[in-house]
C-alpha angles and dihedrals in degrees: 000000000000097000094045076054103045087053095058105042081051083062106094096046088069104036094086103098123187153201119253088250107061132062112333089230109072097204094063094043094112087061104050097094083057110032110018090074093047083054093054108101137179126249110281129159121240096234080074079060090088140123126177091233098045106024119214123327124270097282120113108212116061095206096062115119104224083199152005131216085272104051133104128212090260092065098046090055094047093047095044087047104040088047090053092041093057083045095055102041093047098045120102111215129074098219082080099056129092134139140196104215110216101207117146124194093157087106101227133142133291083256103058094038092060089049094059086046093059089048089057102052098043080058094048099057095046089056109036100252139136131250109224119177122214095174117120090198097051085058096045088068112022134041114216121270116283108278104020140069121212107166110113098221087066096042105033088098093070078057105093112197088243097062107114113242141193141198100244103210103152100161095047092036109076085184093058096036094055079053102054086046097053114012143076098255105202091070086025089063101034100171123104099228129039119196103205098193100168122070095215106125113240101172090107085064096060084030089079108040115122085231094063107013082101098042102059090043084065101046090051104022097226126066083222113133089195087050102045084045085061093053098048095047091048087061105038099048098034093119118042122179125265092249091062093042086050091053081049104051095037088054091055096044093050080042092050091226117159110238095246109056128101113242124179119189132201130228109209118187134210121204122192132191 
């Protein structure tokens, strides 16, 4: 039933067809006139990525452009990531190795959920982590981005017994969540492995620490929570699953609705005593 339900209310992510030209993401299309000019950035190398409290981003090659004159911020994530992704899984040794695990129980809905996805891997990336996805309904509907893998039962080999580990609760811990306001993360958060079990985003609370605040404006080019959402969006669910673009496609088709126009819904609750 959750997940009959989950696909529907997905639906309308995915009903905004576009033309070639627009947006690759078909979901944001509706925004591209206003944001997609705000994500395009300059070139500019990582090693100006710094900050005397956090250090340079997790990409190993200082050269490396993260974008061109052309790029979005959606680019830029999914090259940094998919650079430091490729780093992490071929190296040898286990020193490089950590992970923020995205598994919610708390039993809340597909929205939520895709926000504190969006918190981890935004985490993940600032820290030099990996994302790593233990959510049977995420996989049910989309495949992991093109030249990663995220999902824990694949990766849960590069994962020794001895690494340290710790319960991430950062919106019901006040103690993590000073630290995530205040503090470098990386020696803030020494384990190895973090187990992220609610769904609540938390990405607003390292968005404004002074250690990173720089640092994401550069990578999206906007300080913009509603905007970086968007981008990250547009990356982690680039690829959903036949069965979800069937739904899709089968609810437009019993709605008689063309293939090319923008639709929003609008998700209106009822709450009894």
């Amino acid at each position: 039933m959750f997940v009959t339900s989950m696909l529907l209310t997905s639906f309308f992510i995915f009903s905004a067809h576009t033309s070639p030209n627009s947006c690759r993401s078909t979901h944001t299309a509706f925004l591209q006139s206003e944001f997609c000019s705000r994500w395009r950035k300059s070139t500019v190398p990582v090693k100006e990525f710094r900050c005397k409290h956090v250090g340079r981003l997790p990409i190993h090659n200082d050269s490396h452009t993260c974008c061109g004159g052309d790029y979005t911020g959606e680019e830029t994530i999914a090259r940094l990531y998919r650079q430091h992704f490729q780093h992490k899984v071929n190296s040898r040794h286990e020193s490089d190795l950590s992970f923020i695990v995205f598994r919610p129980t708390d039993g809340v809905g597909w929205g939520n959920r895709l926000q504190g996805q969006q918190s981890a891997f935004l985490f993940a990336l600032l820290t030099g982590r990996l994302f790593v996805a233990d959510h049977r309904e995420l996989h049910l509907v989309f495949m992991p981005p093109e030249g990663i893998e995220w999902e824990y039962s694949k990766l849960s080999h590069l994962f020794p017994s001895s690494f340290s580990s710790r319960v991430f609760s950062p919106t019901r811990d006040l103690a993590t969540a000073r630290l995530l306001y205040e503090s470098n993360l990386t020696k803030a958060f020494p384990e190895r492995v973090l187990w992220q079990y609610h769904s609540a985003p938390y990405d607003y609370m390292f968005a404004t620490n002074i250690n990173y605040q720089s640092v994401i404006r550069h990578l999206f080019g906007t300080s913009s929570r509603w905007a970086r959402a968007c981008v990250l969006n547009s990356f982690l669910l680039s690829r959903p699953q036949q069965r979800l673009i069937s739904t899709v496609e089968d609810l437009q088709a019993n709605l008689g609705w063309d293939k090319f126009t923008t639709r929003i819904g609008l998700q209106i609750r009822a709450f009894f005593r």
